[in-house]
C-alpha positions in Angstrom: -17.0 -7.5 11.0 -16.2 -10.2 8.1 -19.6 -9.6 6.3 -21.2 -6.2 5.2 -24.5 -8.1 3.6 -26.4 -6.3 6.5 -25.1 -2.7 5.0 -27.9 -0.4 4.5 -27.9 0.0 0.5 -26.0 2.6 -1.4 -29.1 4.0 -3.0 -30.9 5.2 0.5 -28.2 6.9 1.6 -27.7 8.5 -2.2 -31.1 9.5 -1.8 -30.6 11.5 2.2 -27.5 12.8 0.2 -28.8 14.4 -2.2 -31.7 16.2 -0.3 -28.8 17.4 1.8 -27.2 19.1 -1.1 -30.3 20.6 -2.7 -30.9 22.2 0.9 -27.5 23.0 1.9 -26.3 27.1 2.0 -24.3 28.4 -0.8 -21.6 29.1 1.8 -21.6 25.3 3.0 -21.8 24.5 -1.4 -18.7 26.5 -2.0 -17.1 27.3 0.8 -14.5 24.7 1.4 -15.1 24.8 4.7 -17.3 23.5 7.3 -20.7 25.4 7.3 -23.9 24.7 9.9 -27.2 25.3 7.5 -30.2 24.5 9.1 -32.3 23.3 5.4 -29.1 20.9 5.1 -29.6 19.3 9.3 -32.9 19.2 8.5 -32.8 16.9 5.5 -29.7 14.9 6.9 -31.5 14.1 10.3 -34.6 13.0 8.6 -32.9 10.8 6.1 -30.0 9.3 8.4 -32.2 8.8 12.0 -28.6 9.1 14.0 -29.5 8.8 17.3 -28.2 12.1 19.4 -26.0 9.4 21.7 -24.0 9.0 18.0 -23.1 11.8 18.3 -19.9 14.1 19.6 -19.3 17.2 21.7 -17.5 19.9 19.9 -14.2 19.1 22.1 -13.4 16.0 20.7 -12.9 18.1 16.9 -9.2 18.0 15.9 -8.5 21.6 14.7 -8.2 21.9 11.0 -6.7 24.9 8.8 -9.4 25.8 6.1 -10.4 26.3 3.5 -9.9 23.1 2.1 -9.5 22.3 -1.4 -12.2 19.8 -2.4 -15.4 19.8 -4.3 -17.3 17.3 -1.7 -19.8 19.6 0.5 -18.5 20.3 4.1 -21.5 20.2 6.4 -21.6 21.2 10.5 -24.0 19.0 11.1 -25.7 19.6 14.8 -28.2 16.7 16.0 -31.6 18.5 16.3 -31.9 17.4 20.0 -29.1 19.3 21.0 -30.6 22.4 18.7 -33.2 22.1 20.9 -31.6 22.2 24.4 -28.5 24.1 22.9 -26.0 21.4 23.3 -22.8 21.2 21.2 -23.3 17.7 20.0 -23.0 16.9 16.5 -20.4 16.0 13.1 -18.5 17.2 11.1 -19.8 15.5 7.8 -18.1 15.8 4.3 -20.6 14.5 1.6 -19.0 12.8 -0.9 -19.8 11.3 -4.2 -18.5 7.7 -4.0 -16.6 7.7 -7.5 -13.2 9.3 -7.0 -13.1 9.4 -3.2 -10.1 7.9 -2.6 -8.5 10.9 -4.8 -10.6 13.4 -3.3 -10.2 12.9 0.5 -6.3 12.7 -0.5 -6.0 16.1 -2.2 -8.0 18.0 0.5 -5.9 17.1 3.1 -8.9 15.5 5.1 -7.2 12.1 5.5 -3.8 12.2 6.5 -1.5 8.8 7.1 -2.0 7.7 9.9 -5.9 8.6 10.5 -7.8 5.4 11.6 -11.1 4.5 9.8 -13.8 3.8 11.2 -16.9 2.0 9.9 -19.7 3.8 11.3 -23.0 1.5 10.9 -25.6 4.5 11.8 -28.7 1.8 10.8 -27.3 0.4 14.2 -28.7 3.2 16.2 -31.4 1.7 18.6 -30.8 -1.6 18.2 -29.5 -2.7 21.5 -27.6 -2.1 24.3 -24.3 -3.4 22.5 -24.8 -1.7 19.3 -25.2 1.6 21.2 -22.7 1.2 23.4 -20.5 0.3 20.3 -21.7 3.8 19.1 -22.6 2.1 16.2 -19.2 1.0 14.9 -18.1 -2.2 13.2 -14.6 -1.9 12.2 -11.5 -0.2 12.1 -8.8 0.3 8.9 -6.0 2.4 8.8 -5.5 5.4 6.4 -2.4 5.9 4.5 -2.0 9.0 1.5 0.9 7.7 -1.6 0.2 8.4 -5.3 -2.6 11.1 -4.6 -4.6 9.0 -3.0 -6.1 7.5 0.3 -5.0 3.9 0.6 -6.1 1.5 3.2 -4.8 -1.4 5.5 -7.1 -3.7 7.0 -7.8 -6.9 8.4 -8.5 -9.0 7.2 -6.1 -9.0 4.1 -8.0 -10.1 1.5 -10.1 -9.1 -1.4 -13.2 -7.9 0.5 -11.2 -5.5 2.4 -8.4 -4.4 0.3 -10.6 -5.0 -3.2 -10.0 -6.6 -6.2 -6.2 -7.0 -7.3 -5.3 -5.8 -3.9 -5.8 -2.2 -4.6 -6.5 -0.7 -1.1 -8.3 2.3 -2.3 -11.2 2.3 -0.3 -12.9 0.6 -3.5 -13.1 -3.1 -1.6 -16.9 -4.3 -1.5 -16.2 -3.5 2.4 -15.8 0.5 1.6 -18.3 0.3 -1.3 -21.3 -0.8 0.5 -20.9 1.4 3.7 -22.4 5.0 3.9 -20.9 6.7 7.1 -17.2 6.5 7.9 -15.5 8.3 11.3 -12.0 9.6 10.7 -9.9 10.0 14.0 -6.3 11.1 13.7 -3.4 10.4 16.3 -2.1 13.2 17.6 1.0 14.6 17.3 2.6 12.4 14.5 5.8 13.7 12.8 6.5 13.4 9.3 9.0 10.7 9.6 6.6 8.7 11.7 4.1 9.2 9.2 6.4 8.1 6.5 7.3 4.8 8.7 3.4 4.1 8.9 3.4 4.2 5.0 6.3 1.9 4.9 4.6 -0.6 6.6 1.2 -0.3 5.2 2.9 -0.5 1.7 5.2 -3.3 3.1 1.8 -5.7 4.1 -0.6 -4.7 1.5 1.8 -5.9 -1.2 2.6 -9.2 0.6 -1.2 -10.0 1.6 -2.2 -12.6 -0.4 1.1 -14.2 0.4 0.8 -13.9 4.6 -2.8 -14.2 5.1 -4.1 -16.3 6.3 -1.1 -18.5 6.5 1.2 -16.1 9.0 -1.2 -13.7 10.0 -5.3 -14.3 10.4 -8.3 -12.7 11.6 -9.4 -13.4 15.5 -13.1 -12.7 15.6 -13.1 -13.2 19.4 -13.3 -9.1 20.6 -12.8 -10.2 24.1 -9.5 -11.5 23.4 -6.7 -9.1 23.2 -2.8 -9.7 22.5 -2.2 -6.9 24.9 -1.8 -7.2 28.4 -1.1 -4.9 31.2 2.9 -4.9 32.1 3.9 -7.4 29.6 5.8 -7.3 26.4 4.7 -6.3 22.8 5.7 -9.6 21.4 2.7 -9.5 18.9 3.8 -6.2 18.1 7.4 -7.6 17.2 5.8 -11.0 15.4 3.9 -8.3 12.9 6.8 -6.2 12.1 8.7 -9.5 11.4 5.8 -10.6 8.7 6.1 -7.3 7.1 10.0 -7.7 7.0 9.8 -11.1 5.3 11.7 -12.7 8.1 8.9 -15.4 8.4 9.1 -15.8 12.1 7.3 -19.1 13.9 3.5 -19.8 13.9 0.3 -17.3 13.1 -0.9 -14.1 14.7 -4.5 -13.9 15.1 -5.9 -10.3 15.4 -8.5 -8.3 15.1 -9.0 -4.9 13.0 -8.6 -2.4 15.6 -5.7 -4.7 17.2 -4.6 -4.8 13.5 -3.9 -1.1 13.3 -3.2 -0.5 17.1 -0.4 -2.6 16.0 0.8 -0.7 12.7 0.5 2.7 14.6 2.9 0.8 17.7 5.3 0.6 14.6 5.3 4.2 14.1 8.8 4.9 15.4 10.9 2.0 13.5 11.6 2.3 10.0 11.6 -0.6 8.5 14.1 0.0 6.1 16.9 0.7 9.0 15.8 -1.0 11.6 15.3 -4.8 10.6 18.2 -6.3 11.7 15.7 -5.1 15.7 13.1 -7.6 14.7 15.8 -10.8 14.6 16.6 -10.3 18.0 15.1 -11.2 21.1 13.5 -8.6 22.5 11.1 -5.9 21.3 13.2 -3.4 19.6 13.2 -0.6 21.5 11.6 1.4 18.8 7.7 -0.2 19.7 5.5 2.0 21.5 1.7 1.9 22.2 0.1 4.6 20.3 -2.6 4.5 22.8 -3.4 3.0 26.1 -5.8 0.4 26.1 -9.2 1.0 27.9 -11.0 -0.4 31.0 -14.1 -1.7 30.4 -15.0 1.5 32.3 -13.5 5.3 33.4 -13.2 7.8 36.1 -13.9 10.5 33.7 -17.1 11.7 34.9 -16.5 11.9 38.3 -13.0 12.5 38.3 -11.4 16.3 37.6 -8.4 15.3 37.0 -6.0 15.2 34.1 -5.4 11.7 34.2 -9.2 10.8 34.4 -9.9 8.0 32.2 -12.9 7.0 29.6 -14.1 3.1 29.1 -15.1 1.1 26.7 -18.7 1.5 27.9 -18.5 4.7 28.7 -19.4 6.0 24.9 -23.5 7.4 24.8 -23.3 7.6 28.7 -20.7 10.3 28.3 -22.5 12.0 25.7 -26.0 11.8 27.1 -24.2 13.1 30.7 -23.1 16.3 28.8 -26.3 17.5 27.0 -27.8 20.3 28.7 -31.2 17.9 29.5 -33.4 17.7 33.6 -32.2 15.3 35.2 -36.4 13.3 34.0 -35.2 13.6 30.5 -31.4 12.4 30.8 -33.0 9.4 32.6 -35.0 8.5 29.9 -32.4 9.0 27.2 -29.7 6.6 29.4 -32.6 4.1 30.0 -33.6 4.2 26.3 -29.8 2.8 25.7 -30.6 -0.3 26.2 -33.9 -1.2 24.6 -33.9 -4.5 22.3 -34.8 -4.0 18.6 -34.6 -7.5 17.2 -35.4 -6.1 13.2 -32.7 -3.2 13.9 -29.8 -6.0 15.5 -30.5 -8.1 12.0 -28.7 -5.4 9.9 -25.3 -6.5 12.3 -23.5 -9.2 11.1 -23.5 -12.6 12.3 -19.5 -11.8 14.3 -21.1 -8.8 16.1 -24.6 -10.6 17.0 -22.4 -12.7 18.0 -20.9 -10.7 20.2 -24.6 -8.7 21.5 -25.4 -12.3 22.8 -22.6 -13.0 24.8 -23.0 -9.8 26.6 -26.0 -9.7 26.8 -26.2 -11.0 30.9 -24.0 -8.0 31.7 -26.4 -5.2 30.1 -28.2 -5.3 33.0 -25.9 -4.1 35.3 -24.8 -1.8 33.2 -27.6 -0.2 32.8 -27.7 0.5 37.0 -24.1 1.9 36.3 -25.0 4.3 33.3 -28.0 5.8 36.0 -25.9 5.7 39.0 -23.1 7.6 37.4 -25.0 10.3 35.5 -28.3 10.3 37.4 -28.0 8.7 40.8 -28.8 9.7 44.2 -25.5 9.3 46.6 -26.7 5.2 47.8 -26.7 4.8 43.2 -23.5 6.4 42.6 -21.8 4.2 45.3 -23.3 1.3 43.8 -22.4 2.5 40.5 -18.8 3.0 42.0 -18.5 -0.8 42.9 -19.9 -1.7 39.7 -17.5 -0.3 37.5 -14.5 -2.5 39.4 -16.3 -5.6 39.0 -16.4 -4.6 35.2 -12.8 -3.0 35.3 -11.9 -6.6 36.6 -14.0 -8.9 34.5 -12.9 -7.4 31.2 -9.2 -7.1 30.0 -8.3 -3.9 28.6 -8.7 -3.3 25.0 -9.1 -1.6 21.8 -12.0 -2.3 20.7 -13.1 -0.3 17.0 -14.5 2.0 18.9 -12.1 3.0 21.7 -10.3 4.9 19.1 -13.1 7.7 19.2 -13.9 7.0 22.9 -10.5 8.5 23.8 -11.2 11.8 21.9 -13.9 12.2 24.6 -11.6 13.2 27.1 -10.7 16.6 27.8 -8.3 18.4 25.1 -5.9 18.6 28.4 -6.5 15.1 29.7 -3.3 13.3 29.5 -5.0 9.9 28.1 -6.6 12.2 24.9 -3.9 11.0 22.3 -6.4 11.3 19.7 -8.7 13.4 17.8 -11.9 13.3 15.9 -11.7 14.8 12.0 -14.6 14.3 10.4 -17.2 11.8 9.0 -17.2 10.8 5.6 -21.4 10.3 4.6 -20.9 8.6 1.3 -23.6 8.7 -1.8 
């Protein structure tokens, strides 16, 4: 999370980019829209190697009002394995010059405030059971359009993240060096809720290099969340009091995604009428989750109902359970989830190896659980059953980067699916 040294280099990915756009349609060239060619998959599949588990079903896609207004290539990019078995599963991939993204991604509409960010590490594909299961994510930073351009929040607030002078326009050495990025947008934001968001974004970027990392630091510990389950939003409340200036006691330690968890909670206070809230207390009343945080596991896949729920884990097992595969080859793919690659796992940095090792004794069982759920006889899928409490108990819910995206997994009618997946950014 804190390093991106392991980041595949620009000029790879400049390379699969450009053998893309030589092979895309004229439609997908000009169109403004989002057009499937099969010369463009081609090229991108061979150049990228995304793993099919990487990818998304169709009902996770936010819906979008083309054409769009944007000279970067719009691409329906379907994974070759679901081609083959004709599966849904794939992106939406805008291909984008890096010089003048920020601009660009601002003036199409693509990026709204509010969307979350996600850093999508696709050299990560096959390297391990907790790289897969992270669906290849590192980080998350928070999206927020003033001046004509995207902007971003992130934490940690400092130079590598926010760039040079501060400037928080996706040109940090973070956002320069990574090729893939995931946009997933909260659904249902108003515009004043929207405008709040860009308040506070505006409000912390411009006082970084003053609060971190003296009121407000980096946690690198994943497994250690502010929230928990029937208790207050304190750390909630401590954030909005660093962005008011009100310098309340001692340091709040989070991580990205709890980072902006915490900046979306904000959504419903304006900070310019609702400071005197933040002195008192309590949580002002204004604070609300933007999202519940996930079990280490769900119900989803057994479950028809509407308030079914997706874990943490529950990422390429729910993608590999909905591909139109036998039973033999859906095996396979589940079991190939958790196959070491030690040269792949030394592109991750040193926080998320970190990380892979401490969970690695739990891989084991988790495996049983990914083929009892989705390929089980009746004595697996009990066993599978019971394995997903002990997980449920052993690890606090969370918001992991990549629970963001897991929720847009659900059904569009599920009441949990607060969120929806835009796009993904693949970067020259």
């Amino acid at each position: 999370m804190l390093s991106n040294r392991f980041a595949r280099p620009a000029a790879a990915l400049a390379s699969a980019v450009a053998l893309a756009l030589s092979a895309a349609s004229s439609a997908s060239a000009a169109g403004k829209d989002f057009t499937f060619s099969e010369k463009a998959n081609a090229r991108l599949s061979t150049k990228l190697k995304l793993p099919i588990y990487f990818m998304l079903p169709s009902s996770t896609r936010a819906p979008l009002a083309g054409p769009f207004n944007t000279s970067d290539v719009l691409v329906d990019y379907r994974h070759p394995d679901a081609i083959k078995t004709d599966s849904d599963a794939g992106l939406r991939m805008i291909v984008s010059p890096r010089a003048g993204l920020s601009a660009r991604l601002a003036k199409s509409g693509l990026v709204q405030t509010g969307d979350l960010l996600l850093t999508f590490r696709g050299e990560w594909g096959g390297a391990g059971a907790y790289p897969n299961i992270q669906l290849g994510i590192s980080h998350t930073g928070l999206a927020y359009v003033k001046d004509g351009k995207v902007l971003n929040l992130d934490m940690p607030l400092n130079e590598e993240y926010l760039g040079r002078g501060l400037r928080a326009d996706l040109t940090s050495s973070h956002y320069q060096t990574l090729s893939l990025l995931h946009i997933v947008r909260p659904r249902g934001l108003t515009d004043q809720e929207r405008a709040n968001i860009s308040a506070w974004a505006t409000r912390l970027n411009a006082i970084a290099n003053k609060v971190y990392p003296s009121q407000i630091k980096f946690n690198d510990d994943y497994n250690a969340p502010k929230f928990k389950p029937r208790k207050s939003l304190d750390f909630v409340k401590h954030l909005g009091q660093i962005a008011l200036g009100q310098n309340p006691p001692g340091t709040l330690d989070v991580y990205c995604s709890e980072f902006a968890w915490s900046v979306l909670a904000l959504r419903r206070c304006d900070p310019a009428k609702t400071a005197d809230e933040f002195k008192g207390s309590r949580v002002p009343s204004c604070v609300e989750p933007i999202m519940e945080p996930l079990d280490a596991t769900g119900n989803h896949l057994t479950s028809n109902g509407r308030s079914a729920e997706i874990g943490l884990v529950d990422g390429p097992l729910t993608v590999i359970d909905g591909l139109k595969i036998d039973k033999t080859a859906r095996g396979e793919l589940l079991k190939s989830v958790f196959v070491e690659n030690a040269a792949a796992q030394s592109k991750m940095s040193e926080g998320h190896r970190k990380v892979a090792t401490s969970m690695q004794p739990k891989f084991e069982k988790l495996r049983d659980y990914y083929i009892g759920v989705s390929n089980g006889n009746a004595l697996q899928r009990t066993k599978a059953r019971l394995t997903r409490a002990m997980f449920n108990y052993s690890v606090p819910k969370n918001y992991s980067p990549t629970s963001f995206l897991l929720n847009t997994m659900l059904p569009t009618d599920n009441k949990n699916r607060v969120m929806d997946y835009v796009a993904t950014v693949v970067i020259e």
